[in-house]
C-alpha positions, 0 to 999 in steps of 0.5 A: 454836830447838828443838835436834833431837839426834836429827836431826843431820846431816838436811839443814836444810830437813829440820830448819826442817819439823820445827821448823815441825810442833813449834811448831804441835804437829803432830809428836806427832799426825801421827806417832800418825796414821801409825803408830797400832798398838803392837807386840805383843813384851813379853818378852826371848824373843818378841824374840828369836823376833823377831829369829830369824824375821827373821835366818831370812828374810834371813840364814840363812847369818850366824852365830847368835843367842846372845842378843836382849833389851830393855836399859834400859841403853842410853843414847839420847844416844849414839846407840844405838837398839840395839846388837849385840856379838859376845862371845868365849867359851872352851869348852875349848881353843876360843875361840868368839864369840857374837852379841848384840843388845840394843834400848832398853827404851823400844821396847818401848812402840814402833810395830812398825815402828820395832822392825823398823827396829832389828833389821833394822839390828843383824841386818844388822851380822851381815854388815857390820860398818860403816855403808857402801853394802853395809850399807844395801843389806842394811838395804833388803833385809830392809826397803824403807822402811828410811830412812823409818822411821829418820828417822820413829824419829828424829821419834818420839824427838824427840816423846818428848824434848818430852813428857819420856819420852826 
């Protein structure tokens, strides 16, 4: 039985589907089907202009970017597609709090929805702070197919765990 690390927590008819599409090895064509374009953002500032459009578009009010990179760093294992953090800073007598977000490297070869996906979701950490009904309502704003495309992530991730790049 294939282990779906990726999918924990998915309902288990959910998961005897997906098992079913990997054992006739349908799950890497119907997702390359789906989703056939590879973004376009390669660099570590076009990420960040990324980021910045979107946080622009739908949360101008929320605190600014101080930094938006790639980050081969970030381990999938522990379940972090991306990450933001708010790192403080002293300038002067002041302590001031700069907002960073970081998405795996292994996105940067991704659809663009999937990397849509993740900033949306660690832009919208720039309001909410947990992952409650106010946070996905936020996540579902910036992005209406915000489930589908985290459960199509998730699909991607597993394709790529099979063919040994995860």
């Amino acid at each position: 039985m294939t282990r779906l690390k990726y999918l924990a927590g998915y309902p288990e008819e959910v998961l005897a589907r997906v098992r079913q599409g990997i054992a006739r090895g349908e799950l890497g064509e119907a997702l390359r089907r789906k989703y056939p374009e590879r973004h376009e953002v390669r660099t570590d500032r076009a990420l960040y202009d990324y980021a910045q459009e979107l946080k622009n578009r739908y949360l101008r009010n929320a605190e600014p970017l101080s930094k938006v990179l790639f980050d081969n760093s970030l381990h999938l294992v522990a379940k972090a597609l991306g990450t933001h953090s708010t790192v403080p800073r002293v300038q002067g007598g002041r302590l001031k709090s700069k907002r960073e977000i970081r998405v795996a490297t292994l996105f940067r070869d991704a659809p663009p929805e999937f990397l849509r996906m993740i900033v949306v979701h660690e832009l919208a950490h720039l309001k909410e702070r947990e992952h409650d009904r106010a946070f996905y309502q936020l996540c579902t704003h910036m992005e209406p197919d915000y489930f589908q495309l985290e459960f199509d992530t998730r699909l991607y991730l597993t394709q790529l765990d099979l063919e040994g790049g995860a």
